[in-house]
C-alpha positions in Angstrom: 0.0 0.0 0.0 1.2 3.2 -0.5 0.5 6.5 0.4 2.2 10.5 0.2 3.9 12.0 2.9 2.3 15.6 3.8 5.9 16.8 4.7 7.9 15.6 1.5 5.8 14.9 -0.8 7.5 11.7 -1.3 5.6 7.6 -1.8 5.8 5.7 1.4 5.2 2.3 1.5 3.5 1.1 4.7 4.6 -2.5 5.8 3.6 -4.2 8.6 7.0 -3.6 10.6 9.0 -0.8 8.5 7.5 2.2 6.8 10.2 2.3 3.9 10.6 5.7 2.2 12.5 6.1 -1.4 14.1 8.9 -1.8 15.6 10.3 -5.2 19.0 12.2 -4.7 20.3 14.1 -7.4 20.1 13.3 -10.1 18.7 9.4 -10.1 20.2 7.9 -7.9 17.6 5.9 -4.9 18.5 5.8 -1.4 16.4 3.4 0.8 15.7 4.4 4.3 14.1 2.1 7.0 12.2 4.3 9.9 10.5 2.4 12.5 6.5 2.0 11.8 4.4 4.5 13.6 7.4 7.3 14.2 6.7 10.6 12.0 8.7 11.3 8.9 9.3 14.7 10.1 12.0 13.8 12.8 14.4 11.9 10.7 16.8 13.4 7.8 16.6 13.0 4.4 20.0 11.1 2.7 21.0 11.6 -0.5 23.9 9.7 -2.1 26.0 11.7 -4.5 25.4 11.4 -8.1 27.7 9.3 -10.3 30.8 10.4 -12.4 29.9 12.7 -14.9 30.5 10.7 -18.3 30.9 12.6 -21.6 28.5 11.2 -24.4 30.0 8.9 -27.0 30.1 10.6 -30.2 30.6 9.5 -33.8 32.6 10.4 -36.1 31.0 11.5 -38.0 29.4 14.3 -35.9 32.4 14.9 -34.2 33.6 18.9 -34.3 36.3 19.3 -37.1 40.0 20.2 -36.1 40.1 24.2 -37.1 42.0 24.6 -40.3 45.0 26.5 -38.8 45.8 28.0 -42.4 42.4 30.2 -42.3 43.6 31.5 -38.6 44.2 35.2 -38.6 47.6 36.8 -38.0 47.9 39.5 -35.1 48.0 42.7 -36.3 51.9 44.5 -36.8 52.3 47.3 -33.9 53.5 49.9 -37.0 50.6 49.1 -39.6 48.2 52.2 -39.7 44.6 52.3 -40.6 45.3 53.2 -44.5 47.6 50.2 -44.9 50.4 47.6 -44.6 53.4 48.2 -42.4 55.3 48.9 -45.7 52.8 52.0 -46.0 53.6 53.8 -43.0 55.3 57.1 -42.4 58.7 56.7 -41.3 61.9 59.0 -40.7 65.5 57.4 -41.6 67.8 59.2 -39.7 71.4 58.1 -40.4 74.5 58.5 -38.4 78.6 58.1 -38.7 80.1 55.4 -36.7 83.2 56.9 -36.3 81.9 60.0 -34.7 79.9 57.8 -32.4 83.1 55.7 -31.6 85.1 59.3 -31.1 82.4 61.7 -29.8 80.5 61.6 -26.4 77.3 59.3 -26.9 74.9 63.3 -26.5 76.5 65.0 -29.3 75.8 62.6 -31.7 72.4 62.2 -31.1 72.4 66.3 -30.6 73.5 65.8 -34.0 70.5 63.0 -35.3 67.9 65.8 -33.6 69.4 68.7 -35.6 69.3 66.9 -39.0 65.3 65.6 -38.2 64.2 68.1 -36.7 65.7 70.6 -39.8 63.9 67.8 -42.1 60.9 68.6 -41.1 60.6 71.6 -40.9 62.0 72.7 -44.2 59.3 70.0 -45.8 56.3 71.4 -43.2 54.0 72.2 -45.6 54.2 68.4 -47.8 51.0 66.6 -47.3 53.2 63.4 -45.7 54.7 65.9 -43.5 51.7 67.2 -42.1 50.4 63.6 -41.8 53.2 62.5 -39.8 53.2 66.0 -37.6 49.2 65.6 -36.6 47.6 65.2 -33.8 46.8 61.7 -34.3 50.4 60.8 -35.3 52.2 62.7 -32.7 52.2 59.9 -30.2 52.9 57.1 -32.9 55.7 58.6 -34.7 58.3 56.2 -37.0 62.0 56.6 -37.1 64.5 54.4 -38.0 68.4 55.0 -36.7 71.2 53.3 -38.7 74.6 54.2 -39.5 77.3 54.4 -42.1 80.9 54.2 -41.7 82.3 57.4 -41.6 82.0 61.0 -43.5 82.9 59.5 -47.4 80.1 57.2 -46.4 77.2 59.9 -45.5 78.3 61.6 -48.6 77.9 59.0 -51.1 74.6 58.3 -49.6 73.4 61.4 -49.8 74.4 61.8 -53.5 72.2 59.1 -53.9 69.2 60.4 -52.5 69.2 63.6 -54.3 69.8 61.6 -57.5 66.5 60.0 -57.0 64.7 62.9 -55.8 64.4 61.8 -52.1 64.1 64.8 -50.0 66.4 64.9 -47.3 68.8 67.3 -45.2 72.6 66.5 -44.9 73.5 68.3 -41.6 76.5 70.0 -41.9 77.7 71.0 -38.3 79.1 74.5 -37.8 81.3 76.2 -37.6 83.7 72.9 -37.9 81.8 72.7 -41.8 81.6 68.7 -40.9 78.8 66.5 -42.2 77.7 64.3 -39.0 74.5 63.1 -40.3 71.3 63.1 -42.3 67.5 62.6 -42.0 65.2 62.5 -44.6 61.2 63.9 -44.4 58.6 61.3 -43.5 57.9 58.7 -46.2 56.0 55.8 -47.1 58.1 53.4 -45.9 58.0 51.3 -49.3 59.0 54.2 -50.9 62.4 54.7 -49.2 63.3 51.3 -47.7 65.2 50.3 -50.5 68.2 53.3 -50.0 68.8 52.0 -47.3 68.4 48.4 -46.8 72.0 47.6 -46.6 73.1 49.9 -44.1 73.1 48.6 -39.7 70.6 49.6 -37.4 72.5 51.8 -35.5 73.3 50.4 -31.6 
């Protein structure tokens, strides 16, 4: 015979020397508890056992998921690529220094030296479109400059000849009033416009 207890809801089968209740713990697993016949549901605890190992579901092979096809994966996106373009498209500033008057000269008057030579770069090109592009507001903080080096004055020369020869707008700073050549910066390019002059000289360290 069975019957519902008003306290959990639960079946109770009513024997003639148990009550036996069948509890379901989470999520369907049975526990069995004996309670002495006539004593109240109420004053004894509910067990639950805990629920089997989590299995994960067989599946085919067919509708298993596909390995991702690491050729499709995008690449991360390069630090110096701007909105307009590639990396190869962005403004840049070669500045280019002598070794020997880094090896000879304290390390701050050469780079006094790099800063003259940009700085007189841009400003005598300030009104090219690039120029102004590289000098805005939205490029101030994301400027490009590369710093290598040549070997020594014949060096800076013969680069420089070389430049003007294919119209690449540059100033050759000539310190004064010792009339020597220490260095020379171009205005901002396109980097895949200039690159090639100067692919074969060293980063300058």
């Amino acid at each position: 015979m069975y019957s519902v207890s008003a306290s959990t809801k639960q079946p109770v089968e009513i024997c003639f020397e148990y009550q036996m209740t069948l509890c379901f713990a989470r999520p369907t697993v049975p526990v069995i508890t004996k309670i002495p016949f006539g004593k109240s549901l109420e004053n004894y605890k509910l067990f639950f056992a805990k629920p089997p190992p989590t299995r994960r579901p067989y599946m085919s092979s067919t509708s298993a998921a596909s390995p991702p096809d690491l050729g499709t994966v995008d690449e991360p996106t390069s630090r110096s690529r701007t909105d307009s373009g590639s990396s190869d498209d962005v403004l840049v500033q070669y500045v280019v220094l002598r070794r020997d008057l880094i090896d000879a000269w304290p390390l701050g008057s050469v780079i006094t030296q790099g800063c003259h030579a940009s700085v007189a770069a841009v400003w005598i090109h300030r009104d090219h479109a690039e120029t102004l592009s590289y000098c805005s507001d939205s490029n101030l903080d994301h400027m490009h400059k590369v710093t290598l080096e040549v070997k020594g004055e014949t060096q800076l020369k013969n680069l420089a000849e070389k430049l003007e020869a294919a119209s690449i707008q540059h100033k050759l700073w000539i310190e004064q009033p010792e009339n020597i050549p220490t260095c020379l910066a171009t205005r901002p390019y396109p980097k895949s416009v200039v690159a090639s002059f100067f692919k074969k000289l060293k980063l300058c360290k």
